[in-house]
N, C-alpha and C positions, 0 to 999 in steps of 0.2 A: 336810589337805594343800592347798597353793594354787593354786587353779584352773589346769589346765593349757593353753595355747593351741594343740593339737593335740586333735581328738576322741579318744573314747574306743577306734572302730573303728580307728584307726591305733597306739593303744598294744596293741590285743590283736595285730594284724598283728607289732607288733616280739617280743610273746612268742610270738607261733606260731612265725615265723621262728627263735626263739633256742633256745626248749626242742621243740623239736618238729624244725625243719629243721636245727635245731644248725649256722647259720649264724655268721659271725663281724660285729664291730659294725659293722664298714666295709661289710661288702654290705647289711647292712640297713639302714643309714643312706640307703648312695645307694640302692635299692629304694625308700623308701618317703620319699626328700627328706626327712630331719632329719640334724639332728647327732650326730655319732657320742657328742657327750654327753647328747643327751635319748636313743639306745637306750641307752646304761650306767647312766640313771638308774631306769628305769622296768624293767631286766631286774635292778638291785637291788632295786630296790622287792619286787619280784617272790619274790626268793630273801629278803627280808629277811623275808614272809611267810609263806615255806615254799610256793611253789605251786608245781606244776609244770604241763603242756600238758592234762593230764587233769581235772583240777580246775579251769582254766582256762577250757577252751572252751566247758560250759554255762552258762557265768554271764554276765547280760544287765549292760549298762554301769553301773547305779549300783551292783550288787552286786561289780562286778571292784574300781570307783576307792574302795568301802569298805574290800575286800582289802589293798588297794593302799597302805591306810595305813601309814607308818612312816619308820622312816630305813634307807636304804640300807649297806650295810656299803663301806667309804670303801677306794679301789683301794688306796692306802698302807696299810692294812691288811693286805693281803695277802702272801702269803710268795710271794717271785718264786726259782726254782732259777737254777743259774750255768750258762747258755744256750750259754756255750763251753762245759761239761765234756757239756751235751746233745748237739752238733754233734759232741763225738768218740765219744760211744757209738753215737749212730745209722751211723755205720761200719760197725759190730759186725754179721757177718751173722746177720740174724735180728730184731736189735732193731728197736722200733718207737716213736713216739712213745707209745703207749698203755700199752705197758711202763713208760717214763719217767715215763708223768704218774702213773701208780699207785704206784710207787716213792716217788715226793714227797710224792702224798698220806702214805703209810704214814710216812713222817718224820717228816710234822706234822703228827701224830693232833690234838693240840689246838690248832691256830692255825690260818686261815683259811686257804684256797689256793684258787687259779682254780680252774672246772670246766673238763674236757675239752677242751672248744671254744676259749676263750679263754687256753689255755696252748699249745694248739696256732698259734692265733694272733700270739702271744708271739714263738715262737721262729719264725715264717714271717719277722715282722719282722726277728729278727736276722740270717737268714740272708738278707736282702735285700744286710745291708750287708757281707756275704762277697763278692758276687759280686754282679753289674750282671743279672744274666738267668736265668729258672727258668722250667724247664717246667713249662708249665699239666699238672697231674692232674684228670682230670672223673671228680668220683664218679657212679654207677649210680642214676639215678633223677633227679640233680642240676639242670640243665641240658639246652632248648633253643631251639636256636639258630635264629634268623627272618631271611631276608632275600628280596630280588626279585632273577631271574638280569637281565643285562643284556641280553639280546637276547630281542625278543618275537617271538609269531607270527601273521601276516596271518590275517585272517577274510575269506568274502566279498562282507561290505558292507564293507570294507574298515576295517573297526575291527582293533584290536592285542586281541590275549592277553598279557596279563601274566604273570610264572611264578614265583607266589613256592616260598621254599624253606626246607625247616625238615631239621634233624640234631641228632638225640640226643647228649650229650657224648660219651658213655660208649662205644658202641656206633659211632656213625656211620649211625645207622639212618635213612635218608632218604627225605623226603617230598616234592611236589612237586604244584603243584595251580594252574590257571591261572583270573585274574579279569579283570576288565575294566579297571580303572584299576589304583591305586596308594593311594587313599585311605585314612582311616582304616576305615573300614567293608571295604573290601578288602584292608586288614590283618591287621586283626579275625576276617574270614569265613576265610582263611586258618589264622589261629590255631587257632580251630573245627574246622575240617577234618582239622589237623593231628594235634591232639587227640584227635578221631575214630580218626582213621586209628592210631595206636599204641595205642589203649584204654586211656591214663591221663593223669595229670596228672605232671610233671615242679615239683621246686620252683621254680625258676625260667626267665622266657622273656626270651630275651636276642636284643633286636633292634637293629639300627643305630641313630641319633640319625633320625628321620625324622620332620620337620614335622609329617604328618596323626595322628603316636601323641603326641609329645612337646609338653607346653603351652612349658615353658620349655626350650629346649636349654641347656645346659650341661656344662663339660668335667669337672666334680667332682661336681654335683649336680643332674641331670636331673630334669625331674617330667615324669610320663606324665599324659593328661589326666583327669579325672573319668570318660568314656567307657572310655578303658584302665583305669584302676583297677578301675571299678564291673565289669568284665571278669575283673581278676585276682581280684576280693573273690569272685566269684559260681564259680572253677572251685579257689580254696582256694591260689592261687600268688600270684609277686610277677613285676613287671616292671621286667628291670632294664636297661637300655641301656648299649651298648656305646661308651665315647669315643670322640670326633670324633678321628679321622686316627690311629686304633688300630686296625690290622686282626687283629694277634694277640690282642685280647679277644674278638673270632670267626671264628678262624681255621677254627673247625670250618666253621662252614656258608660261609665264603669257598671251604675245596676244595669242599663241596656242590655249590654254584651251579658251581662249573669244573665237576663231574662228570655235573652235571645237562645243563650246556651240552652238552658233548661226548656223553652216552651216550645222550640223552633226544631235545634240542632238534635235533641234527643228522639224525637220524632220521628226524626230522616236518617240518623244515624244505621238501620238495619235495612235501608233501601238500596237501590243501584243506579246509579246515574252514570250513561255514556255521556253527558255533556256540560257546560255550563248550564246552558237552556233549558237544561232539564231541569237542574235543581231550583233556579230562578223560578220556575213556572210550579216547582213544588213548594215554593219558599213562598208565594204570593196568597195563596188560600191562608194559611196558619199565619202571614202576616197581619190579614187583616183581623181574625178570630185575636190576636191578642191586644190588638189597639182597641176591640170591640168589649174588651174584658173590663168589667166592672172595676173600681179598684175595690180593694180592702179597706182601707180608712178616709177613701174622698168619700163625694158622690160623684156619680159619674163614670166613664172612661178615658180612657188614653182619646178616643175616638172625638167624643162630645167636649172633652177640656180642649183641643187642638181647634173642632169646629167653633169654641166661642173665643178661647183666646189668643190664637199663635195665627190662625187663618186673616182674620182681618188687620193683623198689625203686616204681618209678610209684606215686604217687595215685590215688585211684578216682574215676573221673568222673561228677562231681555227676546224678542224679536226670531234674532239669530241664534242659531245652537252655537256653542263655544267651541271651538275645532283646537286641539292639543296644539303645543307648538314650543319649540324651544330657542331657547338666546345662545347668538353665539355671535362675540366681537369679532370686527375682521378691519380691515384695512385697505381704503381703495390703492389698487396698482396707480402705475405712469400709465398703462392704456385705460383708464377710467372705467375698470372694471375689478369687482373684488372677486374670490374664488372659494366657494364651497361644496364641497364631495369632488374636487375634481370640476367640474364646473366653473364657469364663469360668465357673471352679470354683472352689466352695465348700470355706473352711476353718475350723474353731474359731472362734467367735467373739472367745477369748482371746488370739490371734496376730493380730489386727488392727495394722497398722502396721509388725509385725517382716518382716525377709529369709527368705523359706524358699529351698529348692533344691527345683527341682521334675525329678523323674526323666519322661523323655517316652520310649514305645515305639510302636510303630506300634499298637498297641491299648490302652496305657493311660496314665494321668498321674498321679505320685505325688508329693506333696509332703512334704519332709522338713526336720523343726527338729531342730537340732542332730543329726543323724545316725538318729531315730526318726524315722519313718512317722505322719503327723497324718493324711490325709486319700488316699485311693484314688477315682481315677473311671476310667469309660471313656471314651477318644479319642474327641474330638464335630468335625467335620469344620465345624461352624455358624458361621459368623461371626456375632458379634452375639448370640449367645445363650448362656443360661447353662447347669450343672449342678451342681444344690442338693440337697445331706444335711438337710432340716428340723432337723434335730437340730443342725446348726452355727448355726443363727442363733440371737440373742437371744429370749426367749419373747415380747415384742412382735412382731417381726417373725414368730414362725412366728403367729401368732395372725392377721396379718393375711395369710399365706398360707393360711387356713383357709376366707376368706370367697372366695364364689364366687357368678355371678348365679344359680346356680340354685337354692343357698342360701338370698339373699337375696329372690329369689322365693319359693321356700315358707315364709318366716319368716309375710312379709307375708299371704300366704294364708291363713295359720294364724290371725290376725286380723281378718280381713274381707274381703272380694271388695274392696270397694274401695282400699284397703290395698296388695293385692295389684297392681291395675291402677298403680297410683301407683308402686310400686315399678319396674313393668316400664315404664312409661312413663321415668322415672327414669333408666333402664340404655341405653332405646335413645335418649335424647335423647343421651346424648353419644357423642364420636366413638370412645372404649372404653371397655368395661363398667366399669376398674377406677376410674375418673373420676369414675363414680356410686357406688363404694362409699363415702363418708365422706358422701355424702348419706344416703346408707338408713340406715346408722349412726345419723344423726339422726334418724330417725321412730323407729331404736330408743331413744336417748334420750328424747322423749315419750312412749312407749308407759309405759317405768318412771315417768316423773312424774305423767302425768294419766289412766295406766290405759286397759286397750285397747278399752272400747268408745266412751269417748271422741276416740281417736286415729283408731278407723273413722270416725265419723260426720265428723270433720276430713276427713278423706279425703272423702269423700260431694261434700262444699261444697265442697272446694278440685277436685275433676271437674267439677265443675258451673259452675264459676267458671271452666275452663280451666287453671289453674296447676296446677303440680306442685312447686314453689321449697319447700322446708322453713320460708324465715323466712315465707312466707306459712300454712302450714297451721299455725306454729309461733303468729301473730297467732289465727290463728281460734279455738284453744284458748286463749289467753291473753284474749280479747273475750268468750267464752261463744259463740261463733257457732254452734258445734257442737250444743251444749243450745238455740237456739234453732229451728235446723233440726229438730230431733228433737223437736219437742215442740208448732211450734205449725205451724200452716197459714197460708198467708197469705189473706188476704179476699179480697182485689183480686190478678186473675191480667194484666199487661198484655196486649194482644192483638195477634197478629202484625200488623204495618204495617211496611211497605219503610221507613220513616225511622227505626224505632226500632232502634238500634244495636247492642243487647245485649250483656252482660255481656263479652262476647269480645274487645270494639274494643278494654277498657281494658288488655288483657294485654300 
């Protein structure tokens, strides 16, 4: 199959959404920013292998786009039913689309027909072109709805309360919960809360076009940013935005926000709050008094419609809390390390040069190829400094993270006192110790060439002499100076006199 330019994690997203949320191509399209011909290709693919959501969801990405192999079965293959004689049976009290599409199927036991979804989808189109207008239906568990009320409330440092505001489709089950700004992060913690507060996950959250969520706004084909995604991927939903100057794609939480104004914000408005925490803990009482409110034309409440039907359709809420976090591309260096804030952390020595995406949280930094997780660190606050896995670098370079002065100190030891002194002489003559490793290095090259009690008595002469230079101890073994030291006496000892200079002057 030829390599696709959408990762792998977004083609499992269009089969979650397809065989699972039994979504249609158009919402998952604009969910997850493609064309409604890459979700048709890739949810045939899907059925041309037999898979459905179950068999699907534990298989890691090279073993899905193995599955995945084949050819798709071609929409013109399909047996499409005659969508007017659909339109007059659905009249019929009692019938129901589900009736119809089982019927069909049963006709063409042997020729290909849409699944469920996509036949229902069929005839929504044709009844578009009946009539100019249709009432939105919100299924139970389906949808919800995200927006911020218009009027905020005074603090007494005189900062604003924000009020964002979330309603289940299905239900009208409403939430309400005040931040400080409007950001993505106070979108976000929002969402969180929201979540919370109903005890599940909802297939999709449907929020206004707003700046701080949305990278690209768009009237057809919104994309929410790496931040919101990496949001939706971690609580098992999609985010899908509501069109610019379309308030009936959320009408729902449009009456919210009026209900929240009116039954919530009017209430509070003559009060005084030093904090957020204050008004959250004022906003909880009167939240719950209106989901407990009768309506007007059901039966029921916001309260009792959410307990029979939004509650049992819900997801279950992931495990782990979602901890915020943002994308940002970077580029490993030649030292197999990328750099952020200032900072730098160690990747694979094999992704030298390549773009990774590095995931940032307030406690860790994850760098990711192609959608896989290469490297894990903890958040280092250091400018200027690094954090290194030994195991990513080259085996030269961990080699030469091995050598240390006090290493290189006991080596020299190990061969002689004087040895020993030469080395540490070596380390503090320079300005850092790691300056003088490729020196000691070299006494360990001589130690292998001319053998170590040779290289001590070098040592010996070159103390004595005052140097410590390696091309000088490297001459005195190459002259024999060492075996001469070692071996004979000298006759004549000079005697100290203030003019005579000693060996010292010539260093």
């Amino acid at each position: 199959m030829p390599a696709s330019r959408i990762t792998m994690r977004k083609i499992k997203d269009i089969l979650r959404l397809k065989l699972e949320a039994r979504l249609s191509h158009e919402r998952i399209a604009a969910a997850l920013d493609l064309s409604k011909g890459v979700v048709t290709k890739y949810v045939g693919l899907a059925a041309a292998a037999g898979l459905d959501w179950p068999s699907i969801a534990p298989l890691d990405e090279g073993a899905l786009l193995r599955r995945l192999a084949g050819q798709p079965t071609r929409p013109s293959d399909f047996v499409l039913p005659d969508y007017g004689h659909l339109h007059q049976e659905l009249r019929r009290k009692g019938m129901t689309l589900m009736l119809l599409w089982e019927e069909h199927v049963q006709a063409h036991p042997d020729e290909p027909t849409h699944r469920y979804s996509q036949f229902c989808e069929n005839y929504r189109r044709y009844a578009k072109t009946l009539k100019r207008s249709m009432r939105q239906i919100h299924r139970a568990g389906e949808k919800l709805f995200v927006d911020f009320a218009g009027p905020t409330l005074t603090l007494e440092d005189a900062s604003r309360a924000h009020i964002f505001v979330a309603a289940l489709g299905a239900s009208s089950y409403t939430f309400a919960y005040a931040t400080p700004r409007e950001t993505m992060a106070d979108w976000l913690e929002g969402c969180v809360q929201a979540l919370n507060f109903i005890g599940g996950v909802p297939q999709l959250i449907v929020p206004d076009n707003p700046k701080a969520m949305i990278a690209q706004p768009d009237r057809y084909e919104p994309r929410p940013n790496d931040t919101v995604q990496d949001f939706a991927s971690h609580y098992g939903t999609s985010v899908l935005p509501a069109r610019p100057r379309h308030p009936q794609d959320k009408a729902k939480v449009e009456s919210a926000v009026q209900v929240v104004e009116r039954w919530i914000l009017m209430r509070l408005s003559h009060q005084r709050f030093h904090s957020l925490e204050e008004v959250n803990a004022a906003i909880a009482p009167l939240l719950q008094q209106l989901n407990a409110k009768p309506f007007q034309k059901l039966p029921g409440s916001r309260a009792s419609a959410f307990a029979e039907l939004d509650a049992p359709a819900l997801m279950a809420l992931p495990l782990q809390p979602w901890e915020f976090a943002t994308y940002k591309t970077v580029r490993v260096h030649i030292d197999c390390h990328i750099e952020l804030d200032g900072h730098r952390y160690s990747v694979p020595q094999a992704l030298v040069g390549q773009p990774l995406q590095a995931r940032v949280t307030a406690r860790a930094v994850e760098m990711l190829h192609r959608g896989q997780r290469v490297a894990a660190h903890a958040r280092s606050a250091h400018k200027g400094g690094y954090t290194t896995v030994v195991e990513h670098l080259p085996a030269s370079h961990r080699a030469h993270l091995e050598w240390t002065p006090e290493r290189l100190i006991h080596w020299g030891q190990s061969i002689g006192a004087a040895t020993g002194r030469t080395v540490e002489r070596i380390l503090n003559e320079r300005r850092h110790p790691e300056h003088g490793y490729r020196a000691c290095l070299g006494l360990l090259s001589l130690a292998k060439k001319y053998g170590k009690p040779r290289l001590e008595a070098a040592c010996c002469v070159a103390l004595e002499l005052g140097t410590t230079q390696g091309k000088h101890i490297r001459d005195i073994l190459i002259n024999g100076r060492d075996r001469v030291a070692t071996q004979s006496t000298p006759e004549w000892t000079s005697p100290a006199h203030a003019h005579v200079r000693g060996p010292g002057y010539y260093q």
